[in-house]
C-alpha positions in Angstrom: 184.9 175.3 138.9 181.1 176.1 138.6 178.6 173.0 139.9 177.3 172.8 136.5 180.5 172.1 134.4 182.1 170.2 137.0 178.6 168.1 137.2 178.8 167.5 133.3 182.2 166.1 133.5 181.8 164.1 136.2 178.6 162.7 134.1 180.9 162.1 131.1 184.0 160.0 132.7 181.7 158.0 134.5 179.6 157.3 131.5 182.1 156.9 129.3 180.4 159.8 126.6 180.9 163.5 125.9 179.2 165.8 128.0 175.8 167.0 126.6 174.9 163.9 124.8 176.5 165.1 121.9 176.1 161.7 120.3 172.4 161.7 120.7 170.3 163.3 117.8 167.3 164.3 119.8 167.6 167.7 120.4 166.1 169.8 123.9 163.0 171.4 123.2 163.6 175.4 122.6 160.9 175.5 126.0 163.1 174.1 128.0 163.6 175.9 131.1 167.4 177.1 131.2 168.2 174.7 134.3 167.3 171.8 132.1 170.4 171.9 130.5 172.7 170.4 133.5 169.8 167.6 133.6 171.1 167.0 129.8 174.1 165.7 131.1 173.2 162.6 132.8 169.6 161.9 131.6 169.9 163.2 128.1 168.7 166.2 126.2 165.0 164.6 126.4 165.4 162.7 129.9 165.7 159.1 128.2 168.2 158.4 130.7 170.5 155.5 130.1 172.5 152.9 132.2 172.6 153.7 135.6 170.8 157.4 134.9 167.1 157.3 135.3 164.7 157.8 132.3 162.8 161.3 134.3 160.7 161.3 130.7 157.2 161.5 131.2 157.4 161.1 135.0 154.4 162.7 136.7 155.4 166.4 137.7 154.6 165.7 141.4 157.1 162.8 141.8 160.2 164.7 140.5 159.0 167.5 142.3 159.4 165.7 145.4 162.6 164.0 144.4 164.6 167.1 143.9 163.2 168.9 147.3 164.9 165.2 148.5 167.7 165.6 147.2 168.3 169.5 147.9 167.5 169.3 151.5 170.4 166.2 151.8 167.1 163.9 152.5 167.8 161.7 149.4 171.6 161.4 149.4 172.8 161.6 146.0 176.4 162.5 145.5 175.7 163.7 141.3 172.7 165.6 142.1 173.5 167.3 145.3 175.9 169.8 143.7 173.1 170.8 140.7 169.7 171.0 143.4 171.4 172.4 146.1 170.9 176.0 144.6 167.7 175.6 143.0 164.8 177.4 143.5 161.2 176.2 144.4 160.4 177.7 141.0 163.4 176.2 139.2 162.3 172.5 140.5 158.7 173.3 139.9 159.6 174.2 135.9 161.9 171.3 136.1 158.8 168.9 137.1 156.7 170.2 134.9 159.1 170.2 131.5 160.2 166.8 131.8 157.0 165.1 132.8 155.8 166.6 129.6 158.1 164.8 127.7 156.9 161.6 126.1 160.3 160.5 124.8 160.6 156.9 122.9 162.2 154.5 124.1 163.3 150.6 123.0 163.4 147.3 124.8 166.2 146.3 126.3 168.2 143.9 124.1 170.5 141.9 126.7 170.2 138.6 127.3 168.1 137.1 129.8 167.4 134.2 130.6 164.2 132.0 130.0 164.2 131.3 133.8 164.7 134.8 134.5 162.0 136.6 132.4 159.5 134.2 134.2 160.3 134.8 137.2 160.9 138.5 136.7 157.2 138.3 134.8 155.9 136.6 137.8 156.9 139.2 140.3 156.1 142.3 138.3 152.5 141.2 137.6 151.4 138.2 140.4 154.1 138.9 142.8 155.2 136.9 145.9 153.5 137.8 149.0 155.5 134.5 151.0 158.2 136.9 150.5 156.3 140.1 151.4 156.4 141.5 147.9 153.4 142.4 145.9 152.8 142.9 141.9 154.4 146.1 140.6 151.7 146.5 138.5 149.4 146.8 142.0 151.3 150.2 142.7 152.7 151.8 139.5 150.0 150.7 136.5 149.2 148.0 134.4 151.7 149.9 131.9 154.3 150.7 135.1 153.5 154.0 133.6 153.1 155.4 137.0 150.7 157.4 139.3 150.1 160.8 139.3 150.9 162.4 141.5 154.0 160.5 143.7 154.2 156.9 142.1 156.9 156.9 139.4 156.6 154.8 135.8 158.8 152.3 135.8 158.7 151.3 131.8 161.5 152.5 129.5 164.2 152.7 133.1 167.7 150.5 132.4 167.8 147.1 134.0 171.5 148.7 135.4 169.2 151.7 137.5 166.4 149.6 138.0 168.8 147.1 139.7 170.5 149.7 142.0 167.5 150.8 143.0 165.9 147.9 144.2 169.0 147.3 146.0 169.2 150.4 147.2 165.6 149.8 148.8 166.4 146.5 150.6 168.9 147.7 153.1 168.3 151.0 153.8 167.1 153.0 157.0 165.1 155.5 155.3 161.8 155.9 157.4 160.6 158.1 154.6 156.8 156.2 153.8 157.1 155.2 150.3 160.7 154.4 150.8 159.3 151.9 153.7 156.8 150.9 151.6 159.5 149.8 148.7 162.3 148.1 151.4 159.3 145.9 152.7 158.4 145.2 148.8 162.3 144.4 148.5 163.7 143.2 151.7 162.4 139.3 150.9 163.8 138.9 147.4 166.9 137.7 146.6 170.1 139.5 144.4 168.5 136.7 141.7 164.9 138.0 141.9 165.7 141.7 142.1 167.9 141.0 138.5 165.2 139.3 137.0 162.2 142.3 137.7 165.0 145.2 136.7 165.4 142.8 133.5 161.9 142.0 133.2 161.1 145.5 133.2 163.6 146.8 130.7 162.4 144.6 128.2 159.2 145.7 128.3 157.9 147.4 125.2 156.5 151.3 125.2 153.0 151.0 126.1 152.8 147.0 127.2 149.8 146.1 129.2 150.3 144.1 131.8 147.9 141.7 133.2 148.2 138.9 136.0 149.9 136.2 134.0 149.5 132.5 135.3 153.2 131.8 136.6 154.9 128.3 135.1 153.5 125.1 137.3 156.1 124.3 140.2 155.8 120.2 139.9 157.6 119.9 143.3 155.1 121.6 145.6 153.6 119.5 148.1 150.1 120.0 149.7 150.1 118.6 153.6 148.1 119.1 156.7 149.2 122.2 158.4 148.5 123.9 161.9 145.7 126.4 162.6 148.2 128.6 164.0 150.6 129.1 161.5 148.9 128.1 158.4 150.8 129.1 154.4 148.6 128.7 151.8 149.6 127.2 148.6 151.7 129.6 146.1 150.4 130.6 142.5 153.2 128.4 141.1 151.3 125.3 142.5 147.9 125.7 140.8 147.5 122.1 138.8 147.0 121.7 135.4 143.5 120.9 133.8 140.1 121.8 134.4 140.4 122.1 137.8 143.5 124.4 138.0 141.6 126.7 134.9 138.7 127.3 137.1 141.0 128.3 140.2 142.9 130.5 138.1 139.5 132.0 136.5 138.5 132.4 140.5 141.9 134.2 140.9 141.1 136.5 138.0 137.5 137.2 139.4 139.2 138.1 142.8 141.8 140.3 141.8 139.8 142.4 138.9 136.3 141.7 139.9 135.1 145.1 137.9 136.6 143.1 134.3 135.9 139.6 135.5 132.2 140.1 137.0 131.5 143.3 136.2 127.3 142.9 136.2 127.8 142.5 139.7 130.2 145.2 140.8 128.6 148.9 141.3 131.5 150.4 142.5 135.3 150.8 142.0 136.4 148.1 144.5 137.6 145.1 143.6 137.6 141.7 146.3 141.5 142.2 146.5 140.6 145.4 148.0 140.0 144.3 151.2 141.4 141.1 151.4 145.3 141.7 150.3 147.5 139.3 148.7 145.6 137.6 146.4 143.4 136.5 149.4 146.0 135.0 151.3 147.0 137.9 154.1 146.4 137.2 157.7 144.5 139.7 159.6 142.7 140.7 155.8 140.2 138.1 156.1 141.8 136.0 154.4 139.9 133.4 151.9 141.3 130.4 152.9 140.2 131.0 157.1 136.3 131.6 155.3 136.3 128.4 153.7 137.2 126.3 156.7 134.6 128.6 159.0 131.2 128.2 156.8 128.6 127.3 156.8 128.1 129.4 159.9 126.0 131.5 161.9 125.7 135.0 161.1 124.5 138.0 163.7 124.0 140.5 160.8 121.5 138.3 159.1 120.5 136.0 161.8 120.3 132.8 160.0 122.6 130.1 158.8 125.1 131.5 156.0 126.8 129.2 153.6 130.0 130.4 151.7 128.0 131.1 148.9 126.1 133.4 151.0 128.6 135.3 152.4 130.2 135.9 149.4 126.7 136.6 147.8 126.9 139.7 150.9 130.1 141.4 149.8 128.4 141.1 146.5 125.6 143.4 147.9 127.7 145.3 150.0 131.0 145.9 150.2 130.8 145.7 146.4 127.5 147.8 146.3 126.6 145.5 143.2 123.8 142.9 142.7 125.4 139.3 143.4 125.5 136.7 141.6 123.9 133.4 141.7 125.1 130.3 143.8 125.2 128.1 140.9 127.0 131.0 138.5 130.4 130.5 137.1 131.7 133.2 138.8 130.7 132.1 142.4 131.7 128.4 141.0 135.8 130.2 140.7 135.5 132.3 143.7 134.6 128.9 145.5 137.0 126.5 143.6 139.6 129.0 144.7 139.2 129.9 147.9 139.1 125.7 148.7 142.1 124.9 146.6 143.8 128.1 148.8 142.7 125.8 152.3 143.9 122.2 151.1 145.6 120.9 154.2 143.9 123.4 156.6 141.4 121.7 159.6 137.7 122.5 159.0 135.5 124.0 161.6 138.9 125.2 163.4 139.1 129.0 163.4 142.7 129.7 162.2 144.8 132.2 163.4 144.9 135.3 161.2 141.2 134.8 160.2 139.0 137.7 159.9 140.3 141.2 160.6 143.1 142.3 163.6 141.0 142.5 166.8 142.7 146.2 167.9 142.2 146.8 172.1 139.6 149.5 171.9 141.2 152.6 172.6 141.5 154.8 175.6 139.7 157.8 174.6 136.6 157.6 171.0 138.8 157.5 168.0 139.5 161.6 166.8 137.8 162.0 163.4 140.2 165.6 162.7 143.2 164.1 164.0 142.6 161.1 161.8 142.6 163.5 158.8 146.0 164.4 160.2 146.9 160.7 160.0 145.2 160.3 156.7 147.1 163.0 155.5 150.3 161.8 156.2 150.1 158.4 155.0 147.2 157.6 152.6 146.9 160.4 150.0 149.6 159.0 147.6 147.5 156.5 146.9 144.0 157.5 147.9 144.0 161.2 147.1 143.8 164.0 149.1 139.7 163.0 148.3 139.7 159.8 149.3 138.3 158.6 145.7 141.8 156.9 145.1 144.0 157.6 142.4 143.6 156.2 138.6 146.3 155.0 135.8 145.1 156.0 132.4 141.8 156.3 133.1 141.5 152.9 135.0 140.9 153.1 139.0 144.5 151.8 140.2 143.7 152.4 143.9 140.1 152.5 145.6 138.4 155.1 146.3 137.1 155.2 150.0 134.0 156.9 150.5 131.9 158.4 147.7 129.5 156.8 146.0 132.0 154.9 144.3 133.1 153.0 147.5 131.3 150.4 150.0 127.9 151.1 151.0 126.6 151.6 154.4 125.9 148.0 155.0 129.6 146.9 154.6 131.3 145.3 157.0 134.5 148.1 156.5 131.5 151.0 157.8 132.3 149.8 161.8 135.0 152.2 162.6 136.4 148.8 164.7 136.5 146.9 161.8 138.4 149.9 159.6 140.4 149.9 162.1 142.2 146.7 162.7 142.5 146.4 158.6 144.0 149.9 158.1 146.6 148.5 161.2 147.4 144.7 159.6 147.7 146.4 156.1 148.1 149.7 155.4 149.3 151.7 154.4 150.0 149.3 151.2 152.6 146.9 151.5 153.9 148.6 154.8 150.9 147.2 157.4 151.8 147.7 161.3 153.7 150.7 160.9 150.9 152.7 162.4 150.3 153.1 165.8 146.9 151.2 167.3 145.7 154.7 168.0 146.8 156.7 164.4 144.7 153.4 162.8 141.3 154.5 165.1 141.4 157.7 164.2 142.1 157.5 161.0 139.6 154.4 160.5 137.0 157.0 162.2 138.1 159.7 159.8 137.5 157.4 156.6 133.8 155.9 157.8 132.6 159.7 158.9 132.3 160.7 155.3 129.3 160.1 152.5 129.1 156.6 151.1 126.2 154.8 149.1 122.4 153.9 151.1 122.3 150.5 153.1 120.6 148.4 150.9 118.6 147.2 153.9 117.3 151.2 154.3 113.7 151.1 156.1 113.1 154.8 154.2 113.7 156.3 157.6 117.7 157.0 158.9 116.4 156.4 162.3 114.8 153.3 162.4 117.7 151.8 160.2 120.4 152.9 162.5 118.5 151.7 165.5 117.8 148.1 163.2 121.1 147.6 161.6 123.8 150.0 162.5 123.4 149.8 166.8 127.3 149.7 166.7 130.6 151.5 166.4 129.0 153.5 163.2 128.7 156.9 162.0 125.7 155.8 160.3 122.3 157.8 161.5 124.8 160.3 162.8 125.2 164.3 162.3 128.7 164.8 161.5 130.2 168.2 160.2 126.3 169.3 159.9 125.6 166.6 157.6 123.0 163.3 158.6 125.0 160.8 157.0 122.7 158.1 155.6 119.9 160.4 154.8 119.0 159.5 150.8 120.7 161.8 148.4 118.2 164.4 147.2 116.8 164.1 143.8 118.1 166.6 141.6 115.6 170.0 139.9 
C-alpha cells in the first residue's frame, strides 16, 4: 500500500475521524504544495492540529524545517511521520516549512475543566517559573504570546493540552543529547506528572494572541524564613513574598529586575535587562546572584577604588553593563531593586561570602582562549537564541533574547568585557537553561569569541584608546586591542 494512504488511515483509526478531515470546513489553500496533502491527515487541511497532533500553523519556517530533516534522518523517532518524510526532498520540506508557517489559522481555548489549583500553578510556571526545580518561565524562551522564535523556538499557543502533555513528558526522560532537546529535559526533569498537566492545560486555555506577563503567584502562608548556611544557601520562592506594602515593593523590585527596559526604562540604553546576567530571577549560583550582593556590601571595590555601597554597585551596572544613566539612591526604583534583593537574603549571614556568589572562578586555561574556534563553539550552541549576529533574537518586535555585542549590548566598562568573567557565566549558565554542559575550554573560547567584537565606548574613555586600556582595561580584555584589523574601542566615526 502507498506510505501516503496507509499514513491517512492509520491517522483516522487512531483519531477516531475520516481521513482528510472531511468534517472540517476549512479548506487547504489552492498554493499548497502537493505534499501538503498527507500533512492534512493528522494536522488538518490548515495545520490546526488537534488532540495528540500538533498545531504546525504559523510555526516559524526554520523550526519545521529542522523537525522534518529530524524525523527523516530517524534522529526524531516518530513512528506516524517516518513513513511520509522518509522520501521527501530538501525542497519538498523547505515548501513544506514555508506553506504552513504561513498559515495563521484560528484557533479556540481549550474548554476542559481545570482546576483552580491547577491554572495557578500552571500560570505560575508558564510566566514566573520554578527555578528550585530547575525550570524557567516559558514565556523566557518562546514569547510573551508563546508565539515562538524565529527561527528554531516553536509557538506554543493554540497546541492541545493532550500533545502538549506528551511532549513535556516526552522531554523528561529522554537521552536525546540534541541542544534544545537538553535544554527542554533540564526545563522538565524537576516537575512533577501534576505540574507538567497543569502548564499543557494552562497553555491550551490560552486565548489567540494573550500577552503574558510575570504574574505574582498566590501567597504560600506556610513558608518559613530561617537562618541558613553560607554553603548551601535557598533563597525564598516567589510564592512567599508577604502581603502589604512591603511585599508590593518586592514584587515592583522583581518587575524592575526581570523587564528593566519597561520598568526603568530612562535608565536602560541598551537591550539588556538585569535578568540578563543574573538568571533566575536573581537567585542562580555562580550568576552573581542578588541575594550573595546584599550580604557582601558595603565593600571595597578595585575598579573604583573607594568604598561601594549596594546602591552604588547597582548604580555601576546602571552605567555599564546597562549602558544607561542610573538612577538615584533614594529613587523608587533603586528603593525595589534593594527591598528585593534583601527580602531574597533573609536568613543569610552578613559579611560571610556565600558559596555560589559572584561568577564561576573557571582554572585559566592551558593555552589563550581561541577567538575562531570560539565562533565554532558559538555556532553550535548560541545562535538559536542569539543569532548567527550575536544581536539576539526578537518576538514581535520585542527583544526576547540579548543581543551580545553591538551597540545594543554592554559597554566596554562592563564587568561581562573580561574574557574570564564571560567565561565562567557562559560555563554556570549557558547555554539557557542547560549551564555546565560546555566544556571549561569550549566556554574560554567562546567567551573570547563574544568580547572580541564591537560594543559601545567605556564611559570612563580618556579620548585616547591607549591611555584608557592602560587605565582601566590592564586585564584579560580585548579592549585597546587590533583584532581582525579593527582597534576595538576606538570612537565610532562621525558620519558625512
Amino acid at each position: 500500500m502507498h506510505a501516503r494512504i496507509l499514513t491517512l488511515l492509520i491517522a483516522g483509526m487512531v483519531t477516531g475521524i475520516s481521513p482528510l478531515y472531511a468534517a472540517d470546513t476549512d479548506q487547504m489553500s489552492v498554493t499548497a504544495p502537493a505534499t501538503a496533502q498527507v500533512c492534512a491527515g493528522c494536522h488538518g487541511p490548515r495545520g490546526q492540529g488537534g488532540g495528540i497532533y500538533p498545531r504546525i500553523a504559523g510555526q516559524p519556517a526554520g523550526y519545521l524545517m529542522q523537525q522534518l530533516q529530524l524525523m527523516r534522518s530517524g534522529a526524531r523517532i516518530n513512528i506516524f511521520m517516518q513513513p511520509v518524510v522518509r522520501r521527501l526532498s530538501d525542497k519538498d520540506i523547505g515548501e513544506l516549512a514555508d506553506y504552513f508557517s504561513g498559515i495563521q489559522a484560528p484557533f479556540e481555548p481549550s474548554t476542559r475543566p481545570i482546576s483552580v489549583v491547577a491554572l495557578a500553578r500552571g500560570r505560575e510556571l508558564v510566566t514566573v517559573g520554578d527555578w528550585r526545580e530547575g525550570a524557567p518561565a516559558c514565556l523566557r524562551c518562546h514569547g510573551p504570546e508563546l508565539a515562538g522564535v524565529t527561527p528554531g523556538i516553536p509557538a506554543l499557543a493554540g497546541q492541545s493540552s493532550e500533545y502538549m502533555l506528551t511532549r513535556l513528558q516526552a522531554y523528561k526522560n529522554t537521552e536525546d543529547g540534541s541542544l534544545p532537546v537538553v535544554i527542554m529535559r533540564d526545563a522538565s526533569k524537576g516537575l512533577s506528572d501534576g505540574d507538567l498537566q497543569a502548564v499543557a492545560g494552562y497553555i491550551a486555555h490560552m486565548k489567540p494572541g494573550e500577552r503574558l506577563q510575570m504574574l505574582r503567584p498566590p501567597r504560600d502562608p506556610s513558608y518559613e524564613f530561617i537562618p541558613q548556611f553560607p554553603d548551601n544557601f535557598k533563597p525564598p520562592p516567589e510564592s512567599a513574598i508577604p502581603a502589604g506594602p512591603y511585599g508590593d515593593m518586592i514584587w515592583y523590585g522583581l518587575q524592575i529586575f526581570e523587564n528593566t527596559r519597561d520598568a526603568a526604562g530612562p535608565y536602560v540604553g541598551d537591550s539588556l535587562d538585569c535578568s540578563s546576567c543574573h538568571m533566575d530571577h536573581g537567585r542562580r549560583p555562580y550568576s552573581a546572584p542578588m541575594w550573595a550582593a546584599y550580604v557582601l556590601y558595603p565593600q571595597y571595590r578595585e575598579k573604583n577604588k573607594k568604598i561601594n555601597s549596594l546602591e552604588d554597585r547597582i548604580q555601576d551596572c546602571f552605567r555599564y553593563s546597562m549602558n544607561g544613566a542610573p538612577p538615584a539612591a533614594d529613587s523608587p526604583e533603586m528603593q525595589a531593586l534593594v527591598t528585593y534583593f534583601h527580602w531574597l537574603a533573609i536568613g543569610l549571614p552578613v559579611g560571610i561570602k556565600p558559596k555560589g556568589a559572584g561568577y564561576l572562578k573557571l582554572p585559566p586555561p592551558a593555552h589563550p582562549a581561541d577567538i575562531q574556534r570560539g565562533a565554532a563553539v558559538f555556532a553550535a550552541n548560541c545562535v538559536l537564541c542569539h543569532g548567527e549576529d550575536g544581536q539576539g533574537r526578537e518576538s514581535h518586535g520585542e527583544q526576547a533574547f540579548p543581543p551580545l555585542w553591538g551597540a545594543k549590548s554592554f559597554n566596554w566598562g562592563a564587568g561581562m568585557e573580561r574574557i574570564s568573567t564571560a567565561a565562567g557565566f557562559i560555563k554556570a549558565n549557558m547555554p539557557y537553561a542547560a549551564g555546565g554542559t560546555l566544556s571549561d575550554l569550549d566556554a574560554w573560547d567562546v567567551a573570547a569569541f563574544v568580547v572580541s567584537h564591537a560594543r559601545p565606548q567605556d564611559p570612563r574613555f580618556t579620548g585616547s584608546v591607549e591611555e584608557t586600556r592602560k587605565k582601566y582595561h590592564a586585564h584579560d580584555s580585548y579592549y585597546g586591542r587590533v583584532i581582525d584589523g579593527r582597534l576595538l574601542g576606538a570612537p565610532a566615526k562621525p558620519h558625512g
